[in-house]
MMTF fields as JSON, N, C-alpha, C and O atoms, coordinates in Angstrom:
{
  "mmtfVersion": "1.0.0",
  "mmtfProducer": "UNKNOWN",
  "numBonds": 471,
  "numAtoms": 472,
  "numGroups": 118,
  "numChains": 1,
  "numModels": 1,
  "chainsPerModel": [1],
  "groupsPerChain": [118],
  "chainIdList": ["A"],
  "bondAtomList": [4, 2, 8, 6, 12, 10, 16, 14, 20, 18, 24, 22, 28, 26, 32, 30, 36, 34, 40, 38, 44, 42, 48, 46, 52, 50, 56, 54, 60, 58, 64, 62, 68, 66, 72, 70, 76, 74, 80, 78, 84, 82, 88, 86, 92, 90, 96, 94, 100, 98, 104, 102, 108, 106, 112, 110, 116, 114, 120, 118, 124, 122, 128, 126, 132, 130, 136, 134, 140, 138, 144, 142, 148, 146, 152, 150, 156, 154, 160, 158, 164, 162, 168, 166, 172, 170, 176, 174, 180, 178, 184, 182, 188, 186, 192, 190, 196, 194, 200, 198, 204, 202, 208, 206, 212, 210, 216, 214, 220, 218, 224, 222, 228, 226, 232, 230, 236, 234, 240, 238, 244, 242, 248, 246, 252, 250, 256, 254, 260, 258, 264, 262, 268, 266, 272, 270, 276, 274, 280, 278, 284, 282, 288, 286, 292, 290, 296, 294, 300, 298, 304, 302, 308, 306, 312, 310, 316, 314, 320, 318, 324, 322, 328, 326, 332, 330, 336, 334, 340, 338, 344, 342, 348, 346, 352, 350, 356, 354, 360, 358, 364, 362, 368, 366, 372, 370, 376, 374, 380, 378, 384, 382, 388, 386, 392, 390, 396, 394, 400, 398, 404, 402, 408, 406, 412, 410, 416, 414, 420, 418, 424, 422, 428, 426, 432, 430, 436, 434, 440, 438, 444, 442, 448, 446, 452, 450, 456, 454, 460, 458, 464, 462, 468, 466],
  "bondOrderList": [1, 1, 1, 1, 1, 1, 1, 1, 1, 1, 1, 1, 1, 1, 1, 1, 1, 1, 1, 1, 1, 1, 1, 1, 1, 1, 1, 1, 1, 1, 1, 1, 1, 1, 1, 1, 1, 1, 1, 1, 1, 1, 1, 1, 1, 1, 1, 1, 1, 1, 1, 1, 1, 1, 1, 1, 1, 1, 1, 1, 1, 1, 1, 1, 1, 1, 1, 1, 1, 1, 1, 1, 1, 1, 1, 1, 1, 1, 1, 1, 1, 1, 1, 1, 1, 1, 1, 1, 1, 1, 1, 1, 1, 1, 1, 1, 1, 1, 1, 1, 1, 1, 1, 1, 1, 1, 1, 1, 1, 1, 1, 1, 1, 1, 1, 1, 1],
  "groupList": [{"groupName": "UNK", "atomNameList": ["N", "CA", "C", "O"], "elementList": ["N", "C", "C", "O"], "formalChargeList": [0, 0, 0, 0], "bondAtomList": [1, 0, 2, 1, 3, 2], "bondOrderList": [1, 1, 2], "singleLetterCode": "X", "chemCompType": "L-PEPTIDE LINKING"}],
  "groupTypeList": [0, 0, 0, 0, 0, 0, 0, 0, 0, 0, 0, 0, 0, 0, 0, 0, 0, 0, 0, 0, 0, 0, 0, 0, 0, 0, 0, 0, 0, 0, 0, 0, 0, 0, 0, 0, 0, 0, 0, 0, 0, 0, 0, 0, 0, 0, 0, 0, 0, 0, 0, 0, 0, 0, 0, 0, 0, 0, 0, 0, 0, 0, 0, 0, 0, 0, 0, 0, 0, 0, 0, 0, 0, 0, 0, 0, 0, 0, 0, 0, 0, 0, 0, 0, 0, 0, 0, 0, 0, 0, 0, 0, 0, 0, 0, 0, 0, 0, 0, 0, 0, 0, 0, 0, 0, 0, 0, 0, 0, 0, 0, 0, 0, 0, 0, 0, 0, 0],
  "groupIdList": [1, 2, 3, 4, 5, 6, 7, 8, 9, 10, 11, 12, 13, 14, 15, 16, 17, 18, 19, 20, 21, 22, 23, 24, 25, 26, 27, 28, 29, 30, 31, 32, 33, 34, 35, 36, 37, 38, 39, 40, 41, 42, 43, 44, 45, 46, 47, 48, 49, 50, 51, 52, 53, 54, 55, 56, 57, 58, 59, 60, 61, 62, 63, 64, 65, 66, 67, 68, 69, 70, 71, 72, 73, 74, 75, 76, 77, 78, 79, 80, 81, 82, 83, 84, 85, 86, 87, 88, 89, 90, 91, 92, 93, 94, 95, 96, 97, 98, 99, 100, 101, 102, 103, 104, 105, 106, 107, 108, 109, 110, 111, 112, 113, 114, 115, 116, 117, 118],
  "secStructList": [7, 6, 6, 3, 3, 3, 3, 3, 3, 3, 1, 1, 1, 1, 3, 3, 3, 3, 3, 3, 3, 3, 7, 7, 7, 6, 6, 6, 2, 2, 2, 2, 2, 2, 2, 2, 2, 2, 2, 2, 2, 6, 6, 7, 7, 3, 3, 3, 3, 3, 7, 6, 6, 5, 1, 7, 7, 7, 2, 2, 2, 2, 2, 2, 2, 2, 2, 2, 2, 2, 2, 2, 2, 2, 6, 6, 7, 3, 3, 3, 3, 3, 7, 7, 7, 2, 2, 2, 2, 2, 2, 2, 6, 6, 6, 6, 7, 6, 6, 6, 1, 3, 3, 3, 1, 1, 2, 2, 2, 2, 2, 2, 2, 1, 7, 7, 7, 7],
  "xCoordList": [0.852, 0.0, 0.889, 1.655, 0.845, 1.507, 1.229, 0.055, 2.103, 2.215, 2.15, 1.974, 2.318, 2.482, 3.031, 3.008, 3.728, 4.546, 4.2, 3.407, 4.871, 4.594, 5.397, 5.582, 6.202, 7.317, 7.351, 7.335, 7.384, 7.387, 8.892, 9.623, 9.364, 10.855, 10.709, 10.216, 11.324, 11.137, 12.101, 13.27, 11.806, 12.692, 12.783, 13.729, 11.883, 12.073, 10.953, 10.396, 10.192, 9.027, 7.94, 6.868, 8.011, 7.266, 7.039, 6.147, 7.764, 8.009, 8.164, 8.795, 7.634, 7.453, 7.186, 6.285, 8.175, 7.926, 7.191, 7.42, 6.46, 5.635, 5.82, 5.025, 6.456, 6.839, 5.962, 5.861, 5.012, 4.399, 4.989, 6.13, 4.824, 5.085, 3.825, 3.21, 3.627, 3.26, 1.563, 1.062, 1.047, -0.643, -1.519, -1.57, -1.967, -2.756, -3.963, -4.237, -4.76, -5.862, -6.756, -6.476, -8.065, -9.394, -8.581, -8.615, -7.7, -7.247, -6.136, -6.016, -5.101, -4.156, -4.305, -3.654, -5.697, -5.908, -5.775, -5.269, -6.335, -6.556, -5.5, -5.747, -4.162, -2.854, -2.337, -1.962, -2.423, -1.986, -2.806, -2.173, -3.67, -4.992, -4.309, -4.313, -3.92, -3.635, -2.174, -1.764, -1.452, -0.135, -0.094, 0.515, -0.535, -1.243, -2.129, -1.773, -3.041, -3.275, -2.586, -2.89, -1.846, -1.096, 0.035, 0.235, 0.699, 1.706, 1.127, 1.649, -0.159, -0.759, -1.129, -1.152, -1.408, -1.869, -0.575, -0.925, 0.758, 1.457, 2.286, 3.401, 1.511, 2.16, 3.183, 4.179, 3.297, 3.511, 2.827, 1.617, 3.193, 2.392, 3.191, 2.653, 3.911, 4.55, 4.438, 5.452, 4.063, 4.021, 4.578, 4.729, 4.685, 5.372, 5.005, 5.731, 3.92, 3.313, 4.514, 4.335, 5.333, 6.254, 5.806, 5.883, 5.332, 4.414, 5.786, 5.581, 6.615, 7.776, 7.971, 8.486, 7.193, 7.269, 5.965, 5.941, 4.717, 3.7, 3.191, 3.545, 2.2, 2.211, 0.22, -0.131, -0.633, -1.101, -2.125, -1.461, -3.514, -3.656, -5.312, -5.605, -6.061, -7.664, -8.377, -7.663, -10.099, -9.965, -10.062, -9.966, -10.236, -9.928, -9.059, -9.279, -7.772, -6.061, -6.048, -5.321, -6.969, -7.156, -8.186, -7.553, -9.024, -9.645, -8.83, -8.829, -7.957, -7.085, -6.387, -6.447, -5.399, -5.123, -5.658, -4.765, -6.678, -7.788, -8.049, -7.656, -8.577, -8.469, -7.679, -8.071, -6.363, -5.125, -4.734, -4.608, -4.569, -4.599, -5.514, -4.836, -6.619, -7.785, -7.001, -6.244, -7.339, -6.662, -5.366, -5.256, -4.264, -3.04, -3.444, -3.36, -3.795, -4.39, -5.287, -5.081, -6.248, -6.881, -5.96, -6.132, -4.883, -3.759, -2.948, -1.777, -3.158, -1.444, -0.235, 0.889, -0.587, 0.439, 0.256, -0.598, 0.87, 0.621, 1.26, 2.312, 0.7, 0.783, 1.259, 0.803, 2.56, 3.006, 3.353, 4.079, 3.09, 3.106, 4.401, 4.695, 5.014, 6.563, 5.793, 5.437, 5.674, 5.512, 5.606, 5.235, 6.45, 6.566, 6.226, 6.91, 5.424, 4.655, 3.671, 2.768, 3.714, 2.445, 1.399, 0.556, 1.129, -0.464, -0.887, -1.99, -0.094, -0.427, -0.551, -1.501, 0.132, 0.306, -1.367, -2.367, -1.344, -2.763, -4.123, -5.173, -3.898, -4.846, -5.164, -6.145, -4.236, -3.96, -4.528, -5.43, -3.943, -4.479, -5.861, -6.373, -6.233, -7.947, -8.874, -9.843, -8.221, -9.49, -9.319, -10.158, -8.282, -7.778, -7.318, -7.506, -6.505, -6.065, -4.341, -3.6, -4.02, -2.509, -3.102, -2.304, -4.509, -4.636, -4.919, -5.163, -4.863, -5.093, -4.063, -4.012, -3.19, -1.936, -0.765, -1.102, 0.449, 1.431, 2.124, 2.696, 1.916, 2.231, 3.556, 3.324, 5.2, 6.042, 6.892, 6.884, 7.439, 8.611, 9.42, 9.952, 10.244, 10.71, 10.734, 10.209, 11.327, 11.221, 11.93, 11.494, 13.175, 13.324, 12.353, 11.681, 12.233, 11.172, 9.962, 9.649, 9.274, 8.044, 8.464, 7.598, 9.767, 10.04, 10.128, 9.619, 11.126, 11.253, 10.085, 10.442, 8.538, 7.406, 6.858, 6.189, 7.172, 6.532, 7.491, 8.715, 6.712, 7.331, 8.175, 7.441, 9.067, 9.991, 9.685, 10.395, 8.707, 8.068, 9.361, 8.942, 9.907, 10.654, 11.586, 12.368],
  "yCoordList": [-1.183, 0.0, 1.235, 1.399, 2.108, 3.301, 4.281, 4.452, 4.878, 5.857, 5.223, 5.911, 3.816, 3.388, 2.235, 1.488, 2.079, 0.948, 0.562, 1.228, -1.093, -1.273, -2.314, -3.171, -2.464, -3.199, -3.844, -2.906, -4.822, -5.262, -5.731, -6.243, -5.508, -5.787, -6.295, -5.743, -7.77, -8.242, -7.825, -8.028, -7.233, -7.14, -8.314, -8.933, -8.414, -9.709, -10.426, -10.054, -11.618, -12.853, -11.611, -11.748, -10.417, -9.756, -8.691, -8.026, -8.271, -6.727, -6.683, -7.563, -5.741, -5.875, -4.326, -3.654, -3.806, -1.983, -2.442, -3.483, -1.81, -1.841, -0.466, 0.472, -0.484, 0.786, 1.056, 0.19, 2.137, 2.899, 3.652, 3.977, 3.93, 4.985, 5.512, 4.609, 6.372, 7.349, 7.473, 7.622, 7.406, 7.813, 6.144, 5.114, 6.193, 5.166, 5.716, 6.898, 4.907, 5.219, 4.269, 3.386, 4.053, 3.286, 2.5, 1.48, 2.088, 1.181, 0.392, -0.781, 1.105, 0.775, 0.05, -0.966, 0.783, 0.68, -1.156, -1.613, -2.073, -3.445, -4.181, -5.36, -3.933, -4.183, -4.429, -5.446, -3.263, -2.602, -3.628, -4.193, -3.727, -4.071, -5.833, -6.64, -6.106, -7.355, -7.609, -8.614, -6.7, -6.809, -6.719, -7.537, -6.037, -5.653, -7.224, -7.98, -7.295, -8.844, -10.11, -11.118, -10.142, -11.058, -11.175, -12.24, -9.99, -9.776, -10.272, -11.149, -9.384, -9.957, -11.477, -11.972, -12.036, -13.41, -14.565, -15.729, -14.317, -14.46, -14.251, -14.662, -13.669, -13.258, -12.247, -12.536, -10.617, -9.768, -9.009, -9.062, -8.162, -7.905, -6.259, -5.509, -6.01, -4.854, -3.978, -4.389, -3.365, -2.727, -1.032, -0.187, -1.109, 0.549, 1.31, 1.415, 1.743, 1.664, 3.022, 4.083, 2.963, 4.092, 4.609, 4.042, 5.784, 6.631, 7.831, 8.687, 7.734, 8.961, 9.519, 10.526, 8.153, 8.332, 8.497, 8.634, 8.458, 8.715, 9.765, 10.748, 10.261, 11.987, 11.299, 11.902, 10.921, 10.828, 9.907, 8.949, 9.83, 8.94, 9.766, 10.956, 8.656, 8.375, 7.857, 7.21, 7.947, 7.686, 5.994, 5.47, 5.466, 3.84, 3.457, 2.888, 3.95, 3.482, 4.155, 3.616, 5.32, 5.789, 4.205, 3.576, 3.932, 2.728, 1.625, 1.066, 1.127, 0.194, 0.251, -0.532, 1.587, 1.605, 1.78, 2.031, 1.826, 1.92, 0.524, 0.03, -0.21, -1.751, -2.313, -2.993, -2.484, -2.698, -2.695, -3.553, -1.06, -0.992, -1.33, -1.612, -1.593, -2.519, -3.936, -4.103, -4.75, -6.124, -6.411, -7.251, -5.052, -5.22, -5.097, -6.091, -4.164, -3.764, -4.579, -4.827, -5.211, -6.297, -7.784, -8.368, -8.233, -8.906, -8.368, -8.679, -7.607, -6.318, -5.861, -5.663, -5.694, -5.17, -3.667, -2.944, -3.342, -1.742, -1.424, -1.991, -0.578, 0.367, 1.681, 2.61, 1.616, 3.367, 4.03, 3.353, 4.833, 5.265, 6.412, 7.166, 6.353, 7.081, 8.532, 8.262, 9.361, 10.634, 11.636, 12.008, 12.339, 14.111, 14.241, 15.17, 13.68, 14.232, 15.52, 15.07, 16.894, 17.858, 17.222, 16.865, 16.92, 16.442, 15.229, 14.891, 14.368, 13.021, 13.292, 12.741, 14.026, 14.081, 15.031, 14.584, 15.94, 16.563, 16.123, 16.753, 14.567, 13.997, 12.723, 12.038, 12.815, 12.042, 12.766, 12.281, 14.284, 14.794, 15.73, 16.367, 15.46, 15.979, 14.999, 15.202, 13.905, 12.404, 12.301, 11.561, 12.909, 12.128, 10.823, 10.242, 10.453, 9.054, 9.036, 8.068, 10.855, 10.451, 10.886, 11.316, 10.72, 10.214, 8.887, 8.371, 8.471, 6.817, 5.66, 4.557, 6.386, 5.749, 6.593, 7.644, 6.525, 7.037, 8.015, 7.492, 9.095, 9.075, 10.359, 11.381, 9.863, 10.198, 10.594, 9.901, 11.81, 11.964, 11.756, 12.608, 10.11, 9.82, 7.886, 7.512, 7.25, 5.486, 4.969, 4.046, 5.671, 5.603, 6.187, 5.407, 7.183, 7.147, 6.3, 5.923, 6.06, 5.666, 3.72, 3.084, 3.273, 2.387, 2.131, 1.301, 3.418, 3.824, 3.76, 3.282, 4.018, 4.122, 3.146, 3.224, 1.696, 0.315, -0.134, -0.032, -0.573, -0.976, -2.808, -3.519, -3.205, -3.821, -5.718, -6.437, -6.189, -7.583, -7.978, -9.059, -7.818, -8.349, -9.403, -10.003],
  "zCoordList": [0.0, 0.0, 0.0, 0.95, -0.985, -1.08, 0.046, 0.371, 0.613, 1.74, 3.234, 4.239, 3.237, 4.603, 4.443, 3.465, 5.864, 6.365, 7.38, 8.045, 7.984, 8.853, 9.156, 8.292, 10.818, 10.871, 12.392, 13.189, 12.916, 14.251, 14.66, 13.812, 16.149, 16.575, 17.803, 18.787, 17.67, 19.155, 19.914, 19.585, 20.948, 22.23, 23.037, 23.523, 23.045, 24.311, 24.1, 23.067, 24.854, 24.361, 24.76, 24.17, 25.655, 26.581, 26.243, 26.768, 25.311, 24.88, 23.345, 22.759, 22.755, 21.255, 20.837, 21.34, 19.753, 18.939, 17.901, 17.284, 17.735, 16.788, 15.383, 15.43, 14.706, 13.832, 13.075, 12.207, 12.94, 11.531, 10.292, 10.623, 9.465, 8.87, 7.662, 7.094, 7.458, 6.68, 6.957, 8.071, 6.067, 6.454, 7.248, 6.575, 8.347, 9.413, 8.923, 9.131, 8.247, 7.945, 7.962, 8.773, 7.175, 7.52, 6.629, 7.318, 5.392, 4.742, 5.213, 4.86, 6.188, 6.903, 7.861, 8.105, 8.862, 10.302, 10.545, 11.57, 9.385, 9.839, 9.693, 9.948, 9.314, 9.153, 10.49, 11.074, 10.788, 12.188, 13.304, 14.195, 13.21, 14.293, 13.994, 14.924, 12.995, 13.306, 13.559, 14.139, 13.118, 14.23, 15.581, 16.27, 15.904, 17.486, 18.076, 18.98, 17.409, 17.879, 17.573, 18.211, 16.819, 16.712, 17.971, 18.556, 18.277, 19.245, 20.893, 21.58, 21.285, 22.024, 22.481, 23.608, 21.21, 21.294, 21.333, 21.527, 21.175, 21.033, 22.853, 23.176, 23.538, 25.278, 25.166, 25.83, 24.234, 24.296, 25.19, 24.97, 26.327, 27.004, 27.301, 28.116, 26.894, 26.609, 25.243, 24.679, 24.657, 22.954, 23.079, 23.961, 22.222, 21.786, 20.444, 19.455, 20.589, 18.852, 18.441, 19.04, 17.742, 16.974, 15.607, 14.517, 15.906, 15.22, 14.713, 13.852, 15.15, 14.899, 13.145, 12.659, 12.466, 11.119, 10.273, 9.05, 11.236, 10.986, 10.374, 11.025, 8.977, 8.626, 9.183, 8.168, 9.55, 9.653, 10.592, 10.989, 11.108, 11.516, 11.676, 11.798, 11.616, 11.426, 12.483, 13.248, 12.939, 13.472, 13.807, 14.917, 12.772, 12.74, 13.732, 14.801, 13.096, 13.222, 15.211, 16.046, 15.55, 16.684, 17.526, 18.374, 17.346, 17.864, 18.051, 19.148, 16.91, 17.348, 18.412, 19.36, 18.242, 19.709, 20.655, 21.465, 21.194, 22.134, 22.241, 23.298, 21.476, 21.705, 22.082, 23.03, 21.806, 21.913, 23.414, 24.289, 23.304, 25.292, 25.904, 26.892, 26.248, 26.606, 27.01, 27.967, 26.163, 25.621, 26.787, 27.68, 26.216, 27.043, 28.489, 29.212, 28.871, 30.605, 30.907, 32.095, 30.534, 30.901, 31.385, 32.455, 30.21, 30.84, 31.539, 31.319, 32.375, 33.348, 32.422, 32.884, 30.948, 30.165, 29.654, 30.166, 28.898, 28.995, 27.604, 27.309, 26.769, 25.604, 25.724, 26.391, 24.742, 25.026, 23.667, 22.939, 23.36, 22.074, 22.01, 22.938, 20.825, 20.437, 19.454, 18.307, 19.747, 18.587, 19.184, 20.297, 17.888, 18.123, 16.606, 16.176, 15.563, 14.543, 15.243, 15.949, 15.158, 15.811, 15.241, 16.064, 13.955, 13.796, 14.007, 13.576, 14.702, 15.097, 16.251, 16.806, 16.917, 18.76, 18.755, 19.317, 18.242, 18.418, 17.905, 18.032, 17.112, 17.26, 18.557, 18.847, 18.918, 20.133, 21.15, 21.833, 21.394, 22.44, 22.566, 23.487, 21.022, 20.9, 21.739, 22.47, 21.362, 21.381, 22.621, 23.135, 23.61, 24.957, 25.463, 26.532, 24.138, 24.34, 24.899, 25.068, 25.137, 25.55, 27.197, 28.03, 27.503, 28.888, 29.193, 30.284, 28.228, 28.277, 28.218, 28.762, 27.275, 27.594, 27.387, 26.842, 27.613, 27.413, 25.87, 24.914, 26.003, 24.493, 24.93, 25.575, 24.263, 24.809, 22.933, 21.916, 23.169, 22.19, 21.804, 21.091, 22.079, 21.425, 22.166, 23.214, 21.408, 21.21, 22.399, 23.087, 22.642, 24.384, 25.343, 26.018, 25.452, 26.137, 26.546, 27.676, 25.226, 25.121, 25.994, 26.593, 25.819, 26.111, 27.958, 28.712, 28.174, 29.159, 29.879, 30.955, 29.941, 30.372, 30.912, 31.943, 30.014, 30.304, 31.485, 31.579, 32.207, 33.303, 32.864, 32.176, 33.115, 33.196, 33.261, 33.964, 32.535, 32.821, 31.363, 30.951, 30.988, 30.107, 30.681, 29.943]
}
């Protein structure tokens, strides 16, 4: 699909980055939604969605992660999101989802956040 990517990196059996790039949209969003469940189902219980390369995001690709962290916090795992895109972070902080989970400026960080089950 032209204008997006998408890339997963194991850290550990427990911990898993999840990389985006370019437009997260209603065509993208189910890509994503099944990397995210796949990782989960798999006893990832740590994620890092990395949005740093993101020019966009919908609110589809916004629900996934909302599901996602659900899913994870329901098993005691936790979702933290990597962006300093301004129009990704301010769709984040319209919807109020960087009160929902972590949403930090850069991939250390965002790593930095999850607490340590690795």
């Amino acid at each position: 699909m032209a204008g997006f990517g998408i890339a997963a990196e194991w850290l550990s059996p427990a911990r898993r980055v999840i990389t985006v790039e370019g437009e997260v949209d209603l065509f993208a969003a189910p890509e994503l939604k099944e990397l995210l469940a796949g990782a989960i189902a798999d006893g990832v219980r740590e994620i890092v969605v990395d949005l740093m390369q993101a020019t966009f995001v919908d609110s589809s690709s916004l629900g996934v992660l909302i599901a996602a962290h659900s899913e994870l916090q329901a098993g005691g795992g936790m979702l933290s999101v990597a962006c300093d895109v301004p129009a990704v972070v301010k769709a984040l902080s319209t919807t109020g989802l960087d009160g929902l989970f972590a949403v930090l400026g850069t991939r250390e960080a965002a790593l930095a956040a999850l607490p340590d089950a690795a």
